[in-house]
SERO-4910 file (N, C-alpha, C, O; in steps of 0.05 Angstrom, whole numbers):
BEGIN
 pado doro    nc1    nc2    nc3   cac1   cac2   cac3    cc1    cc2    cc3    oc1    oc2    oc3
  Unk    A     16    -24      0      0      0      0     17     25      0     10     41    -17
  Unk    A     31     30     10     55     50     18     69     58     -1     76     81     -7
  Unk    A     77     29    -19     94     37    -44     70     48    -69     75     68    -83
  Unk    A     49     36    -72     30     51    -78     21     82    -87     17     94   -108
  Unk    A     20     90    -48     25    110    -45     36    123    -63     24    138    -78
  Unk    A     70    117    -62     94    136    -68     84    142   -100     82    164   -110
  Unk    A     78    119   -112     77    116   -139     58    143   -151     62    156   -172
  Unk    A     40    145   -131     13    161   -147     23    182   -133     11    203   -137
  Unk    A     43    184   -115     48    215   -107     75    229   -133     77    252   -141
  Unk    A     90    207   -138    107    211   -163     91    217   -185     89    239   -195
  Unk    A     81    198   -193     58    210   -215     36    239   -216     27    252   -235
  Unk    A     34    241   -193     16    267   -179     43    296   -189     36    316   -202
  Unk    A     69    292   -181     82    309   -182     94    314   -201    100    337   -201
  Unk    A    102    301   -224    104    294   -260     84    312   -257     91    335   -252
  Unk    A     48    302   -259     33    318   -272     33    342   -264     33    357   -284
  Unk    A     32    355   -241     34    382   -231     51    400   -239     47    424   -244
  Unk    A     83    382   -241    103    399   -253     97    408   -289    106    429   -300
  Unk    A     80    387   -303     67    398   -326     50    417   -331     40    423   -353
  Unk    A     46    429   -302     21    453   -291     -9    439   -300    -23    452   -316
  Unk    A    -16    418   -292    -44    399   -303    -52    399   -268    -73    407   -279
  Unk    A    -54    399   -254    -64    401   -230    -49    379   -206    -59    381   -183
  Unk    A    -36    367   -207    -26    342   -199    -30    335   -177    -25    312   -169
  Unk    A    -43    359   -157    -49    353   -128    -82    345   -131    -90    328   -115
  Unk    A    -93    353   -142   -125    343   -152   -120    311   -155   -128    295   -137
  Unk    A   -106    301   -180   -100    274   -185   -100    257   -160   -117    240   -153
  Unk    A    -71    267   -144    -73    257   -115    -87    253   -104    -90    229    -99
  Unk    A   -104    270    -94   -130    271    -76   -145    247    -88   -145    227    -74
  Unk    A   -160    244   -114   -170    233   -134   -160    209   -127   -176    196   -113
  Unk    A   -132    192   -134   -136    173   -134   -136    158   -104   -151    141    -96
  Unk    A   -118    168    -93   -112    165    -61   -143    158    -52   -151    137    -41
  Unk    A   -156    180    -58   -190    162    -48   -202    142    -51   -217    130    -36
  Unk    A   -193    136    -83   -211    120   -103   -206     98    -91   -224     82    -85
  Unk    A   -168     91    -82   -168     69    -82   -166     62    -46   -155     42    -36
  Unk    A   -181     83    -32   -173     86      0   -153     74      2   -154     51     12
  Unk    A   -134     83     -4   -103     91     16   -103    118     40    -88    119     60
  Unk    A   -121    133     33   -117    156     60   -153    158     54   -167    152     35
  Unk    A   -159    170     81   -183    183     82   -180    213     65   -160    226     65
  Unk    A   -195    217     56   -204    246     42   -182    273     54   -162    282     43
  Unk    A   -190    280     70   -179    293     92   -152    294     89   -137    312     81
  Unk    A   -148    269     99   -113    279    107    -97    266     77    -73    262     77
  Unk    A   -118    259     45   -102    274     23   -103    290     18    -89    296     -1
  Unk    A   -124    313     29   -124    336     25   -105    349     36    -92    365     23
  Unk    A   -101    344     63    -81    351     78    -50    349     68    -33    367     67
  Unk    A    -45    318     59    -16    318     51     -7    339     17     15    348     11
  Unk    A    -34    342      2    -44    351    -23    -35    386    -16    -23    397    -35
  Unk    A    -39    398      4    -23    427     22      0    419     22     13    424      1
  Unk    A     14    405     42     38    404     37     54    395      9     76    404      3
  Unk    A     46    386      1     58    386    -44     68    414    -42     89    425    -37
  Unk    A     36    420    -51     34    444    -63     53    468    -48     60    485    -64
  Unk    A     60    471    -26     74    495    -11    108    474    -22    128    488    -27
  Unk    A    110    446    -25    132    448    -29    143    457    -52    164    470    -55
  Unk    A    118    446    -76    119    454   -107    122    479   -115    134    488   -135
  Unk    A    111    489   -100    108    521   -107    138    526    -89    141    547   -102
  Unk    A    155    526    -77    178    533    -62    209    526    -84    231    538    -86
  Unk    A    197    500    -96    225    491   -105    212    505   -135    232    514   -146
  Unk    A    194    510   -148    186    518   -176    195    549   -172    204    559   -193
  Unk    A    194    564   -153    197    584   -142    228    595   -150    232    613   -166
  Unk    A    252    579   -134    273    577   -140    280    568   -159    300    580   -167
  Unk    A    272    547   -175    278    540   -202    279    567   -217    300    580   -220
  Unk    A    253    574   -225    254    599   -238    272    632   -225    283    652   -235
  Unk    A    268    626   -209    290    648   -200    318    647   -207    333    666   -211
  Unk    A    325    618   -208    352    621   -215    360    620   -245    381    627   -253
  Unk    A    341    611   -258    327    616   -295    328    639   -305    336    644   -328
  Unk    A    317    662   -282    309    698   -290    286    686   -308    284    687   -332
  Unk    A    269    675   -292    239    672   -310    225    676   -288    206    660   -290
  Unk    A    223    691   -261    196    702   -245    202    728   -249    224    740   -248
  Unk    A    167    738   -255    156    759   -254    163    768   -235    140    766   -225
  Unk    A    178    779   -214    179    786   -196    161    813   -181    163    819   -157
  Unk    A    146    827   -201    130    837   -188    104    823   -189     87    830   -173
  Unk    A     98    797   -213     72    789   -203     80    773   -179     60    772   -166
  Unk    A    103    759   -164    112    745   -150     99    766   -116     83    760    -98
  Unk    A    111    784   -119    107    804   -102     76    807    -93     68    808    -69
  Unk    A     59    808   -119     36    815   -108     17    786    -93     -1    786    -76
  Unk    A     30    763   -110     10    745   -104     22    717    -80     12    695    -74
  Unk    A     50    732    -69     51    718    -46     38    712    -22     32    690    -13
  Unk    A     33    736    -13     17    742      8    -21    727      2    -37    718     19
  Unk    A    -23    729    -18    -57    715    -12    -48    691    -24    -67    676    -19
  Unk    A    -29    676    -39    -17    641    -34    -21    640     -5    -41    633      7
  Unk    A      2    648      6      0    638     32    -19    641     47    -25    622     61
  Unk    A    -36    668     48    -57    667     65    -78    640     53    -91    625     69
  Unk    A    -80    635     21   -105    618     17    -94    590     34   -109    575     45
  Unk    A    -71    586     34    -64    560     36    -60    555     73    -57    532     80
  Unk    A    -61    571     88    -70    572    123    -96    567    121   -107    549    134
  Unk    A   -109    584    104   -135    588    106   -151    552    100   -170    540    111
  Unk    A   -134    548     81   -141    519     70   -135    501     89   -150    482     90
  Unk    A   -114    500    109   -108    479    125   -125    488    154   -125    472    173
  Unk    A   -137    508    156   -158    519    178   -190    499    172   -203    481    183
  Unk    A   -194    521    142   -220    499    134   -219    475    133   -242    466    137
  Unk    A   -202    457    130   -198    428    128   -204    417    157   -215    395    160
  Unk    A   -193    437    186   -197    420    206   -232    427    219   -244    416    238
  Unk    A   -239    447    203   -266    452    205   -300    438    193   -323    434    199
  Unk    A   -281    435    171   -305    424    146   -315    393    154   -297    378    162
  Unk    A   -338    383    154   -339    349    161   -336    339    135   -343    354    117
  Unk    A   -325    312    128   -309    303    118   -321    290     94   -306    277     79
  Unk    A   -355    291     88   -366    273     73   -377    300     59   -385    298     36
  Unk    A   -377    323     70   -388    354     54   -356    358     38   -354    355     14
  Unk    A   -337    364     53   -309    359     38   -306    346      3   -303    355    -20
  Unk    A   -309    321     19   -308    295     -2   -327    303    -24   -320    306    -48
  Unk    A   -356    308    -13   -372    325    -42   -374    345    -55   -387    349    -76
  Unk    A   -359    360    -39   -354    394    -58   -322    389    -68   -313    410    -76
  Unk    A   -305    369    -70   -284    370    -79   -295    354   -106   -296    367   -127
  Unk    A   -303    328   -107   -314    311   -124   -331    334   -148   -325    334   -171
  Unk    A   -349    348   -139   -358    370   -151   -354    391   -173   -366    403   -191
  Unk    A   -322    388   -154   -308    409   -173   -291    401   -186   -279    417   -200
  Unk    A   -284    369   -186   -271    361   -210   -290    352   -229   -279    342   -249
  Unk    A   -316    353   -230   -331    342   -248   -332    380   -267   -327    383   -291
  Unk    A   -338    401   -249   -340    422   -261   -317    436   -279   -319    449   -300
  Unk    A   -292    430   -262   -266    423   -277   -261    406   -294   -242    417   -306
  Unk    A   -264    389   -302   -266    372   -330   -279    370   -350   -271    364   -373
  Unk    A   -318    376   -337   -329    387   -362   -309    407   -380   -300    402   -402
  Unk    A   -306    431   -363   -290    460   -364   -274    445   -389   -282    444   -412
  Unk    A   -258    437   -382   -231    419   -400   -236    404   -425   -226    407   -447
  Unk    A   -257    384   -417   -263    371   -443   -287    394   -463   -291    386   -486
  Unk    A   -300    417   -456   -314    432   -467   -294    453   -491   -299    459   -514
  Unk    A   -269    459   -471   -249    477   -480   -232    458   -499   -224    470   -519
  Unk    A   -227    436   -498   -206    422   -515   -229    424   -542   -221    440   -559
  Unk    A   -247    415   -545   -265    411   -566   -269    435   -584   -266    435   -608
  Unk    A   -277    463   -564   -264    487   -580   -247    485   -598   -250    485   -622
  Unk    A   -226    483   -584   -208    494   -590   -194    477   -618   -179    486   -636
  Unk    A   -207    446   -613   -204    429   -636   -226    436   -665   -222    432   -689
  Unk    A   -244    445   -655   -256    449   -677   -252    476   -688   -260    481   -711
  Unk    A   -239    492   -675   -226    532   -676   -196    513   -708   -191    516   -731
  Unk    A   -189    497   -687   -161    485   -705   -171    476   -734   -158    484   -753
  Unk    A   -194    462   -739   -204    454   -764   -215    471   -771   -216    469   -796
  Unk    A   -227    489   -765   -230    519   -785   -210    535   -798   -212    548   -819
  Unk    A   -194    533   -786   -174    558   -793   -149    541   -810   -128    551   -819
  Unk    A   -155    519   -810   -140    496   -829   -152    496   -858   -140    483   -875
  Unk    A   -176    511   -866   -194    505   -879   -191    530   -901   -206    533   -920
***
């Protein structure tokens, strides 16, 4: 189960580093296949993300590819959303959680598969 784990948290972090959501995936399958309760992949799904965003952070800094004034403006409400996120988590009950997350990946993927189809049929027009 553990090595499991690791597997879909490696795979989780591949996809994230492709900017595709990779902490969603996590959460996602970690449930599907109960290895963790909801919760605390949501929970470990915070810690990713503050690490992802720390080392992508420095990556690009040492690249000279951060905006550094959008960096500037949008530190402060990162971090505030992401306290705020580990506050609501110990607040929220865990089966309302589970359904407004589930929710929003269905609203998130419509989103995705609606926009890919655009954009595929935008491509065969302008081929034309």
């Amino acid at each position: 189960m553990f090595i499991f784990l690791i597997i879909i948290a490696i795979f989780s972090g591949i996809i994230a580093g492709m900017g595709v959501g990779g902490g969603s995936i996590f959460i996602l399958l970690t449930t599907i296949f109960n290895l963790l309760p909801h919760k605390e992949a949501q929970s470990y799904n915070l810690i990713m993300f503050i690490v992802v965003g720390i080392s992508a952070t420095i990556s690009n800094l040492k690249n000279k590819k951060l905006d550094k004034k959008m960096f500037k403006k949008l530190i402060i409400p990162v971090c505030l959303g992401s306290f705020l996120g580990i506050f609501l988590l110990k607040k929220i009950n865990e089966n309302s959680l589970k359904f407004s997350f589930y929710i929003f990946m269905l609203i998130i993927g419509s989103y995705e598969i609606i926009s890919s189809l655009k954009n595929i049929i935008k491509a065969k027009n302008n081929n034309k």
